[in-house]
C-alpha positions in Angstrom: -12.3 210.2 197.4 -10.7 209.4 194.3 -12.2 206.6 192.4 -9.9 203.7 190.6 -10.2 202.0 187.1 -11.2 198.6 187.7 -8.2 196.0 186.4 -10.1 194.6 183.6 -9.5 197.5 181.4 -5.7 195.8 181.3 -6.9 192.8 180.0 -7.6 193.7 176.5 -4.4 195.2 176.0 -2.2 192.4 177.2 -4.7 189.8 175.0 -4.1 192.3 172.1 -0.2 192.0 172.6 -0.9 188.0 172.7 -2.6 188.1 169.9 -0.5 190.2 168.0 3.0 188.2 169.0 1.0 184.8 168.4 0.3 186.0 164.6 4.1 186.8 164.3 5.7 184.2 165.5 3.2 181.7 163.0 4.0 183.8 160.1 7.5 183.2 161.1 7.0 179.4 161.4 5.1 179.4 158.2 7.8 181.2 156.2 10.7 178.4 158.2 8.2 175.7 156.7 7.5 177.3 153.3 11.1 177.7 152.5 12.0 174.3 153.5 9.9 173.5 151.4 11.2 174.6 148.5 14.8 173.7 149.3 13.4 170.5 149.1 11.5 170.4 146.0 15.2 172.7 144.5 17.0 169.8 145.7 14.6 166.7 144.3 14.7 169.0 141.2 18.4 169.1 141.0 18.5 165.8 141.6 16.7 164.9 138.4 18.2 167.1 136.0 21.3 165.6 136.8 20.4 161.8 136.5 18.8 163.5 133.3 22.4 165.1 132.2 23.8 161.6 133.0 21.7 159.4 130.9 21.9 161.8 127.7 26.0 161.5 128.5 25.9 157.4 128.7 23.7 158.0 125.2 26.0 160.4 123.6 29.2 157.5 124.8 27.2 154.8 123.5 26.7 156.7 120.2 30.1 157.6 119.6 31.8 154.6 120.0 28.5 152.8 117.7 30.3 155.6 115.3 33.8 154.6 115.6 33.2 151.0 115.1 30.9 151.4 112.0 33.8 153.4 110.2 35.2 151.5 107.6 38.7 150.6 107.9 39.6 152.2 105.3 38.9 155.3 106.8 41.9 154.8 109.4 43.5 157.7 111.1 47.3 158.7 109.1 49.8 160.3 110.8 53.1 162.0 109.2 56.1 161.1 109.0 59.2 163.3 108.7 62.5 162.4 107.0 65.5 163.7 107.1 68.9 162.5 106.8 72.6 163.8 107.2 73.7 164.9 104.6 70.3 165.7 103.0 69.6 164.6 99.4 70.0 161.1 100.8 67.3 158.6 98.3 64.9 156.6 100.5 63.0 154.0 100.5 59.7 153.7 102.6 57.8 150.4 102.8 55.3 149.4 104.9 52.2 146.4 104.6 49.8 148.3 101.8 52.3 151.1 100.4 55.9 152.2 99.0 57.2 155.9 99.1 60.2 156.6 97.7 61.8 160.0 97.8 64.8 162.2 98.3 65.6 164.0 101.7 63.9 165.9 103.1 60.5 165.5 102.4 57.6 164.0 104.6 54.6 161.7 104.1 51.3 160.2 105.6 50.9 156.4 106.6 48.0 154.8 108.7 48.0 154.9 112.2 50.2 152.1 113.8 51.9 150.9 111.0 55.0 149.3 110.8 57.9 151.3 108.5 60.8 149.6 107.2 63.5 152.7 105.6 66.3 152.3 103.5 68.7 154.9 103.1 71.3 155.3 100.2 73.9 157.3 99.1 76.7 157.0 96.9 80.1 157.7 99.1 78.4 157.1 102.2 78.0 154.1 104.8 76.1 152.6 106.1 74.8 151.9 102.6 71.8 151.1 102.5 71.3 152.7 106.0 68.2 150.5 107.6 65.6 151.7 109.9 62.6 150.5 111.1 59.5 152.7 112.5 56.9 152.0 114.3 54.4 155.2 112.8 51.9 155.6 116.4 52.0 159.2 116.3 53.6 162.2 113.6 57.0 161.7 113.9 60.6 162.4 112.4 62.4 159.4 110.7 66.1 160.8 110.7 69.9 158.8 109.4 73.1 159.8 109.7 75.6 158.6 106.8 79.5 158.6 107.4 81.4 159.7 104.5 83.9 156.8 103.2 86.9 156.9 104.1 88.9 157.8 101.1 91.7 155.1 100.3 94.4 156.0 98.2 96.1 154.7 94.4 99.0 152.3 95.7 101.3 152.0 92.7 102.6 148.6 93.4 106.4 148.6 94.0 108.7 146.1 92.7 110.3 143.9 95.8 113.4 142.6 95.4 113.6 139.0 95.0 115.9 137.2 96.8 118.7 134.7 95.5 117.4 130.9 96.5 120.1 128.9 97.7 120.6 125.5 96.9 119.9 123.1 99.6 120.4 119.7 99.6 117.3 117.6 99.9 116.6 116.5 103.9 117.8 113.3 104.5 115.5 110.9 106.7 116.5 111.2 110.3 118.5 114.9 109.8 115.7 116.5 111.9 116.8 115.4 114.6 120.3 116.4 114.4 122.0 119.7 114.7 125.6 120.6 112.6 128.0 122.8 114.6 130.7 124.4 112.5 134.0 125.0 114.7 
């Protein structure tokens, strides 16, 4: 007679196994959990830092245009201005409300920042003369005339014209300008 294990012997094993795949699968859970976690405290994180970043920016705006409109004015922003002129060596004349430049061309200047520039161009031989432009200086730019040589006339010696021989005509008589004398 052969003699059998009795069944029980299984059941330790197989609640071994359970116990073992039970422990796994909450260490699993526990890790799903744990990470969500910290996504979500990454994201509340991020969250703040950038509100943070966006109130020091409206600050730093604020600031900066505080800045700009406590400069004085006389502070303004210049810009340049070139001029030139065809043919060159042309004398100018710059005015605008608070300055004059004069000068010869080419040459350049500075003048504040949206300011109006009246120019007056002159040179013997030349038209137009004075040549007149007006500028309005927004940004560095090049002011630039072109003269037109005059045309050259030239000496007329006056010539004598032959005068002619008046004939003598007998004063109109009243009532003649109506009438008309045939000769046959």
């Amino acid at each position: 007679m052969i003699e059998r294990a009795p069944e029980r012997l299984h059941f330790p094993l197989t609640a071994g196994v359970v116990a073992v795949l039970t422990l796994a699968l909450a260490g699993i859970g526990y890790l799903v959990w744990d990470s969500r976690k910290q996504a979500t405290q990454m994201a509340e994180t991020m969250r703040h830092e950038a509100e943070r970043a966006q109130r020091d920016a409206e600050k730093l705006a604020v600031a900066a245009r505080e800045a700009e409109l406590k400069k004085p004015a006389e502070i303004a922003q210049n810009v340049t201005l070139f001029v030139w002129s065809d043919p060159g060596g042309t004398d100018v004349d710059a005015l605008w409300t608070g300055g004059k430049k004069q000068g010869v061309t080419p040459f350049n200047f500075d003048v504040p920042k949206n300011t109006k520039v009246h120019f007056e161009f002159r040179r013997a031989g030349y038209l137009p003369n004075p040549y007149v432009s007006d500028v309005f200086a927004d940004a560095s730019q090049t002011v630039q005339a072109k003269l037109v040589a005059e045309p050259k006339v030239l000496a007329a010696s006056p010539v004598a014209t032959p005068r002619k021989a008046k004939k003598d005509k007998p004063p109109a008589k009243q009532g003649d300008e109506d009438t008309i004398k045939i000769d046959f």
